[in-house]
C-alpha positions in Angstrom: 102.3 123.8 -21.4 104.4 121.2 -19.3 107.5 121.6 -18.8 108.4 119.5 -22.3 112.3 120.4 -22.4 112.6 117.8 -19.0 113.2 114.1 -20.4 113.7 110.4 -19.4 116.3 108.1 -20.3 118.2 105.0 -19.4 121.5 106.6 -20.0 124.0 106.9 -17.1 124.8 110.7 -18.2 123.2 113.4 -19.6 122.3 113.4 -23.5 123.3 115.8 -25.4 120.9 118.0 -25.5 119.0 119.7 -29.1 120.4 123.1 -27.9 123.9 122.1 -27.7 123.7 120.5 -30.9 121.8 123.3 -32.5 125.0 125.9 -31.3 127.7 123.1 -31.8 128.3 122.4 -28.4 129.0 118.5 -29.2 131.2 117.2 -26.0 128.4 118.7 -23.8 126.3 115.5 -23.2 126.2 111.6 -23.8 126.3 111.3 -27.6 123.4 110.0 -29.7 123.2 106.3 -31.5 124.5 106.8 -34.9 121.5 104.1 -36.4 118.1 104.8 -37.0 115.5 105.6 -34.2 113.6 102.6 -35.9 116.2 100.1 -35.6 115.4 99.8 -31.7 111.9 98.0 -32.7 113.2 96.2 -35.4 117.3 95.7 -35.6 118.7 94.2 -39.0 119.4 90.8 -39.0 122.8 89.3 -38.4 124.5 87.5 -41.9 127.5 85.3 -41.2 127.3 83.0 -44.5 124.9 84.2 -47.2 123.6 81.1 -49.0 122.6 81.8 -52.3 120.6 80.0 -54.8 121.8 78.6 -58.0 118.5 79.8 -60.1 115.7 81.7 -59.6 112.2 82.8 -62.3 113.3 86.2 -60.6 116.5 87.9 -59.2 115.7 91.2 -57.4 118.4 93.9 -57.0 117.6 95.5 -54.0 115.8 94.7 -50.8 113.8 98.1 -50.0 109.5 98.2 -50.3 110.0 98.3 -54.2 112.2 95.1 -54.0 109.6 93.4 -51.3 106.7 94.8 -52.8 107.8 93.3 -55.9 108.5 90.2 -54.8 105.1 89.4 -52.8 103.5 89.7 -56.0 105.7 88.0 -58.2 105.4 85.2 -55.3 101.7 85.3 -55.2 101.9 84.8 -58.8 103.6 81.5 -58.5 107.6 82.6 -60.1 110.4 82.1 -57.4 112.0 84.8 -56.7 115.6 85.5 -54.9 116.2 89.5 -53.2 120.3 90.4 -53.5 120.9 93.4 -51.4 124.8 94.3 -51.0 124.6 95.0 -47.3 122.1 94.0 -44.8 118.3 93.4 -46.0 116.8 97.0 -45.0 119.8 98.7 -44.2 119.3 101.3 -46.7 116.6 104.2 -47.2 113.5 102.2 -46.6 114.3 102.1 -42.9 116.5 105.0 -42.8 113.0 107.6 -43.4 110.8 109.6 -42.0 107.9 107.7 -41.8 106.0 109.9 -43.5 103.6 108.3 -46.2 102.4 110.5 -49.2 100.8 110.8 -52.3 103.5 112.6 -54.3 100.9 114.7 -55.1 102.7 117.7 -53.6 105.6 117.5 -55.5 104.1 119.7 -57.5 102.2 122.4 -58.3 98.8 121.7 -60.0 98.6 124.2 -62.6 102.9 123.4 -63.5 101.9 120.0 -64.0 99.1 120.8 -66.2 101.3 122.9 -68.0 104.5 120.4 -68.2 102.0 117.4 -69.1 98.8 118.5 -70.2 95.5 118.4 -68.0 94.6 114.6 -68.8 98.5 113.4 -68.0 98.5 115.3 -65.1 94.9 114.5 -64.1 95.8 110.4 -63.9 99.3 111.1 -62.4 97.6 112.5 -59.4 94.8 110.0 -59.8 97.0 107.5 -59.5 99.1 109.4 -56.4 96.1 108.8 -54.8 96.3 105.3 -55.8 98.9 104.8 -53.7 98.4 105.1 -50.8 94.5 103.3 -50.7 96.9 100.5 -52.0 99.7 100.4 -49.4 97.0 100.6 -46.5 95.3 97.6 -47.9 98.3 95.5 -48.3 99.4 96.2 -44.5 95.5 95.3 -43.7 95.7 91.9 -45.8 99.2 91.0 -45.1 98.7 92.0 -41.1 101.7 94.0 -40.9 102.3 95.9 -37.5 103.7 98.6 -38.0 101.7 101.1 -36.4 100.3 102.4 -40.0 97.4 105.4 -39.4 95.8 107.7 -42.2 96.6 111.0 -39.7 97.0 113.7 -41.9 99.6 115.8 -43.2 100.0 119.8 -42.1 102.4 121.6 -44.1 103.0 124.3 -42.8 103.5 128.2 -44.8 106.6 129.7 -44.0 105.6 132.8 -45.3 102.3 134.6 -46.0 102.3 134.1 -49.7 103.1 130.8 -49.6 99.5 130.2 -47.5 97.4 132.1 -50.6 99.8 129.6 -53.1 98.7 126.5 -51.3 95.0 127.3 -51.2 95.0 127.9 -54.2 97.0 124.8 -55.3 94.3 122.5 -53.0 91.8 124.0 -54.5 92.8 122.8 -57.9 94.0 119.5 -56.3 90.1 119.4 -55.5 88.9 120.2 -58.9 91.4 118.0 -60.9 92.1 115.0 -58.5 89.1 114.9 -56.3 92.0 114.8 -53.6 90.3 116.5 -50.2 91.8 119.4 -48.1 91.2 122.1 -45.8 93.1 125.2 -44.7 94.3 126.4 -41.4 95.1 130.5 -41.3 97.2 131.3 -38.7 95.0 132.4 -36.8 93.7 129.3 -36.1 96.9 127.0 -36.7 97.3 126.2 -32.7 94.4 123.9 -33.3 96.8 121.6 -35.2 100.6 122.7 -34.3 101.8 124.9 -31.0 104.1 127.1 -32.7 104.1 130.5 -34.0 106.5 129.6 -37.0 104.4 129.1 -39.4 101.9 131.3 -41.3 99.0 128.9 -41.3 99.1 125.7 -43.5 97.3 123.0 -45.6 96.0 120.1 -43.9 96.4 116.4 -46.4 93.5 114.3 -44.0 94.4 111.2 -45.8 98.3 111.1 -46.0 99.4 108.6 -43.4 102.3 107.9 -41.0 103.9 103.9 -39.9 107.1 102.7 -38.5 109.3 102.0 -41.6 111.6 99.5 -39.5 108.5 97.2 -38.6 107.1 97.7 -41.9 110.4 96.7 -43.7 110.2 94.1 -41.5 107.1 92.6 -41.7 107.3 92.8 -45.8 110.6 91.0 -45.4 108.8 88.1 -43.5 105.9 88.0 -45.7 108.4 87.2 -48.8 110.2 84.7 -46.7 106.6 82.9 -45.3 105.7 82.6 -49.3 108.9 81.1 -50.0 110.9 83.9 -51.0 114.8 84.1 -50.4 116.0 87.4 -49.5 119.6 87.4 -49.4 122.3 90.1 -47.9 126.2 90.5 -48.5 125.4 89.7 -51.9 126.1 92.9 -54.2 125.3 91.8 -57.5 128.6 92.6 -59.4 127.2 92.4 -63.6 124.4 90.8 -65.2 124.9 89.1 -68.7 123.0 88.3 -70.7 122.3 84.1 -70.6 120.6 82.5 -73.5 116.8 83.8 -72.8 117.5 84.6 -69.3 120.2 86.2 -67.7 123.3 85.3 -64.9 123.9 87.2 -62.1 127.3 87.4 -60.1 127.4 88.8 -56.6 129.5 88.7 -54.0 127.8 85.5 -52.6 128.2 83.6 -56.2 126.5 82.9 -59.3 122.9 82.7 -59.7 120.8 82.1 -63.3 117.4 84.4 -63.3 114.6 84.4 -66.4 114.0 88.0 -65.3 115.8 90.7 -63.2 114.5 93.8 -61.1 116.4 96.8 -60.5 115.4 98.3 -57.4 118.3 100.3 -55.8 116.7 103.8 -55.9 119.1 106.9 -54.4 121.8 103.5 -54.3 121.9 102.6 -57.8 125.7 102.4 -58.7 127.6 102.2 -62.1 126.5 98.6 -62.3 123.3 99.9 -64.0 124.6 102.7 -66.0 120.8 103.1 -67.5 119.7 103.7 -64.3 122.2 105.8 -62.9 122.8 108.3 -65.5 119.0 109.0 -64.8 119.3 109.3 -61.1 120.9 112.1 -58.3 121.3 111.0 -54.7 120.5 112.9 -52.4 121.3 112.4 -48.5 118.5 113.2 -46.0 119.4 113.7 -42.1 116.9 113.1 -39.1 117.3 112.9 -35.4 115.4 111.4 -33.0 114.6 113.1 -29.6 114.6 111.4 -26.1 111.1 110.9 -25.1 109.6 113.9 -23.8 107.1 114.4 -20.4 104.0 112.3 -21.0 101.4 114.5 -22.6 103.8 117.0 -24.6 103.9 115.6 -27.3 99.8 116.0 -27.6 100.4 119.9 -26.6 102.2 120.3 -29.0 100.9 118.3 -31.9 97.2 118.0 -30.9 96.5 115.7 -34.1 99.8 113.8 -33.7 99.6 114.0 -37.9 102.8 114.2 -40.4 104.5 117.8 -40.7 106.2 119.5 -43.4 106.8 122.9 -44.4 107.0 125.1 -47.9 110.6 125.9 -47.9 112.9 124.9 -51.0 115.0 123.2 -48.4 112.0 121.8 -46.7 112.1 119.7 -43.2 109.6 117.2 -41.9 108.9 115.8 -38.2 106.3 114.1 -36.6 105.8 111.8 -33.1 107.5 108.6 -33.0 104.4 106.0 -33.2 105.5 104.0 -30.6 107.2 106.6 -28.0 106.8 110.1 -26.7 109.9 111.7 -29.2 110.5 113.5 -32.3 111.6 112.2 -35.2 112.8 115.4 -37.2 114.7 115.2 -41.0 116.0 117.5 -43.3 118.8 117.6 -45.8 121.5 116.6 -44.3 125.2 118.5 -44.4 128.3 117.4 -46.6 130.6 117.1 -43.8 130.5 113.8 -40.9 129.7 113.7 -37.6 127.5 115.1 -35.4 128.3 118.5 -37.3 125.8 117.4 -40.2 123.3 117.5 -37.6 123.2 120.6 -36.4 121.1 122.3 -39.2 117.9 120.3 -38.0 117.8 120.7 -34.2 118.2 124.4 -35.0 115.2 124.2 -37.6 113.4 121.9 -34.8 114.1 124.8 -31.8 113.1 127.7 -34.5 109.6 125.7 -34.5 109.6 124.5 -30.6 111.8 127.0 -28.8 111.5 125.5 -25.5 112.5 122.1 -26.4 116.4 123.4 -26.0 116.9 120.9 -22.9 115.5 117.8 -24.5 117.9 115.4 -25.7 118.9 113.8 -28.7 118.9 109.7 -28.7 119.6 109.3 -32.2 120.7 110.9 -35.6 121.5 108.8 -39.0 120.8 109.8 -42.7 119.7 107.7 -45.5 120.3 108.3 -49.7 116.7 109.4 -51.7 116.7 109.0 -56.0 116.0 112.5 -57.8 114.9 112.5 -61.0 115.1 115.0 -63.6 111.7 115.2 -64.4 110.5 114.9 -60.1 108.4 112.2 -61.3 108.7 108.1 -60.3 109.6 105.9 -63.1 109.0 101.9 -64.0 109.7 100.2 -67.3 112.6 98.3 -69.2 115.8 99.1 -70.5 117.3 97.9 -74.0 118.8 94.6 -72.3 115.2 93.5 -70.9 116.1 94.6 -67.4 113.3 95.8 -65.5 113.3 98.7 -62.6 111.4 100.8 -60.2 113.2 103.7 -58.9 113.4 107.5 -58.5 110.6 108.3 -55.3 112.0 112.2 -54.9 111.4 111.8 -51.6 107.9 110.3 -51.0 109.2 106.5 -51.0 107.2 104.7 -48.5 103.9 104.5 -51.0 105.3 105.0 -54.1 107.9 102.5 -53.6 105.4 100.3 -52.3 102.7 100.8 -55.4 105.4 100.6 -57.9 107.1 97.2 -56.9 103.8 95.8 -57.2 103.5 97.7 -60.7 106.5 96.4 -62.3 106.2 93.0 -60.8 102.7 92.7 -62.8 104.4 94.2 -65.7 107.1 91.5 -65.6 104.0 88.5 -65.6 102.5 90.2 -68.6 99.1 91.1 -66.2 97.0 94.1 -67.8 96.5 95.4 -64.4 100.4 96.9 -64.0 99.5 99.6 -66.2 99.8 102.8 -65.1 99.6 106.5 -65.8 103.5 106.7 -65.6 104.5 104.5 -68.1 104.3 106.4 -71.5 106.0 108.9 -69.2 109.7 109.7 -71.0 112.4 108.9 -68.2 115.5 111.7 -68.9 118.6 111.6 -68.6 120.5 114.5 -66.4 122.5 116.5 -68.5 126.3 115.9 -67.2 125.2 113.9 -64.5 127.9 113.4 -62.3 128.7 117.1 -62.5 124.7 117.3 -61.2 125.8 114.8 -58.3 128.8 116.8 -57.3 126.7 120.0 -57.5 123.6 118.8 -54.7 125.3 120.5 -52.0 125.8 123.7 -54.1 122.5 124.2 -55.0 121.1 123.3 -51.5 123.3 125.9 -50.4 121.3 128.2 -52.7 118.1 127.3 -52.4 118.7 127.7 -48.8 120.0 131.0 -49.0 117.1 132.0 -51.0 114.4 130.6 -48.5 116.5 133.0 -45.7 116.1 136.3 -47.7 112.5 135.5 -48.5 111.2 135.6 -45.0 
């Protein structure tokens, strides 16, 4: 292989490298961007003076793909609709991931669906995972969104030998019930899709798909605003009351009357919407991005260039930037700030790619993800006629996508925003800001366990 550890850069001093982050040396090179890796293709857009309407058919909490999603097809249905988001449009998780774009349909295992839900409930829930990401390929192909979206394929990869036999198994009956295609890769063999030696073999998901979630935030963004959509930041919606048949909103940015409104705030919901929160945990995800690495590496290493993922409780994920010759690497990330929260995934990334120790590290940011109780995404209404879309576990970028569409057809009364998940119970967590405060506990466990079970 080339030498891949050797790296380019406009920098006027070294970066710090993924070895000295990985053993804690952090003064030992240039520092990384604390900001998203995809912010340098599509940066957030500057707010001085947020103008906000005095009425909308729709108000929309939340600017992320369930908020836009939501609103292109409330637009194309002819309501008006005005996006609050509390920050800048985009500056939360929908720009802040992986990339990675998934079914859900690995969240679980086959047969502990069937047996949580029954086989016909757990036959259209993966149906329907399936669903969803045929539907957010077609609306970047209609809506022209570059963003650099390609169906390459997930490889998860076994991190020990049993867990290869458990995911053959589980494909096979993701076959059988879903009609969702696989193949495996024994170990033997696994060079053919990853250059490591980490991994015990893997699964290979042909359809799962990757894109750049900062140019596809932002092409959805100016979609909304070419139909006539407002999309407003610094405008954190502060209550919403109840307003003869409709409702009033007051944010930050003023008052605004709505006939409906959509909660779409995810791993950000706060006590605002108590119904959603109490059903909610966030959880913080970390990623780094690498400096770009010698032309053709990235190819040696990752002949398919697909998604990549591994069978650890505390999983991580990587793949190659779309646009670039770098990693883009995530995990959970640590409690404490600082480069120290980092550390965790250049030593996962170096455990997979030992001889990437010299390569440097451009960027490193996290970004908040909505746990449910249940691991399952929900959509519906609450007692006070408020709509929302939220709780992705993890596999946002089509599920967010499919279910702002969802509820949006929902809220016009269309027969087609029916889906397999809404007769689905949405449950509360028992104690739940004792859950919150316990994340980092449990990760700490499940962690733990992973290491002993090698």
């Amino acid at each position: 292989m080339k030498n891949a550890g050797s790296t380019t850069s406009s920098r006027t001093a070294p970066a710090l490298t993924l070895a000295d982050l990985a053993e804690g040396n952090l003064a030992a090179g240039a520092p990384p961007l604390h900001e998203p890796y995809w912010w340098d293709a599509a940066p957030r857009p500057d707010i001085d003076h947020p103008s906000l309407p005095s009425k909308s058919d729709v108000v929309i909490v939340g600017s992320g793909f369930t908020g836009l999603s939501a609103a292109l097809t409330l637009l194309d249905k002819g309501r008006s609709v005005v996006v609050l988001d509390k920050g800048v449009p985009g500056f939360g998780a929908s720009t802040r991931n992986g990339g990675q774009v998934g079914s859900g349909n690995q969240k679980f295992r086959v047969k502990n669906l069937i047996a949580l839900r029954g086989e016909a409930k757990a036959t259209a829930l993966l149906r329907e995972g399936t669903r969803m990401l045929d539907y957010i390929e077609a609306l970047i192909s209609k809506e022209n969104v570059d963003c650099h979206f390609r169906r390459c394929g997930r490889f998860r990869g076994a991190m020990r030998p049993a867990h290869y036999e458990a995911m053959a198994r589980d494909m096979e009956d993701l076959k059988r019930v879903a009609g969702v295609e696989s193949f495996m890769v024994p170990r033997s063999e696994q060079h053919t899709e990853i250059r490591s030696d980490r991994f015990y073999g893997g699964s290979v998901l042909p359809q799962d798909a990757s894109l750049h979630p900062g140019l596809y935030h932002s092409g959805l963004a100016a979609r909304v605003a070419a139909r006539g959509g407002t999309i407003v930041g610094l405008a954190e919606a502060k209550s919403i009351d109840r307003e003869g048949s409709g409702y009033r909103v007051t944010t930050e940015a003023g008052l605004i009357d709505s006939g409906q409104v959509l909660v779409a705030t995810n791993g950000y919901t706060d006590r605002l919407f108590g119904h959603l929160r109490r059903r909610i945990v966030s959880i913080r995800s970390g990623l780094i991005a690498t400096e770009p690495l010698d032309p053709g590496s990235i190819d040696e290493l990752m002949p398919g260039r697909r998604v990549y993922g591994n069978t650890n409780r505390v999983f991580y994920y990587f793949r190659a930037a779309p646009d670039q010759d770098r990693l883009v690497w995530g995990g959970r990330a640590a409690r404490f700030g600082g480069l120290k929260a980092y550390r965790h995934l250049a030593d996962d990334l170096l455990r997979v790619f030992p001889d990437l120790g010299r390569v440097g590290v451009s960027h490193v940011w996290d970004g908040t993800m909505g746990y449910t109780y249940d691991e399952l995404p929900h959509l519906g209404r609450n007692r006070d006629g408020i709509h929302f879309a939220a709780g992705y576990c993890g596999t946002g970028v089509s599920r967010a996508t499919y279910f702002g569409h969802k509820i949006a057809l929902q809220m016009c009364d269309d027969p087609e925003g029916g889906t397999a998940f809404d007769d689905v119970s949405f449950p509360t967590f028992p104690m739940r800001d004792v859950a919150q405060f316990a994340v980092p506990f449990a990760e700490r466990w499940y962690r733990f366990r992973d290491a002993i079970e090698r």
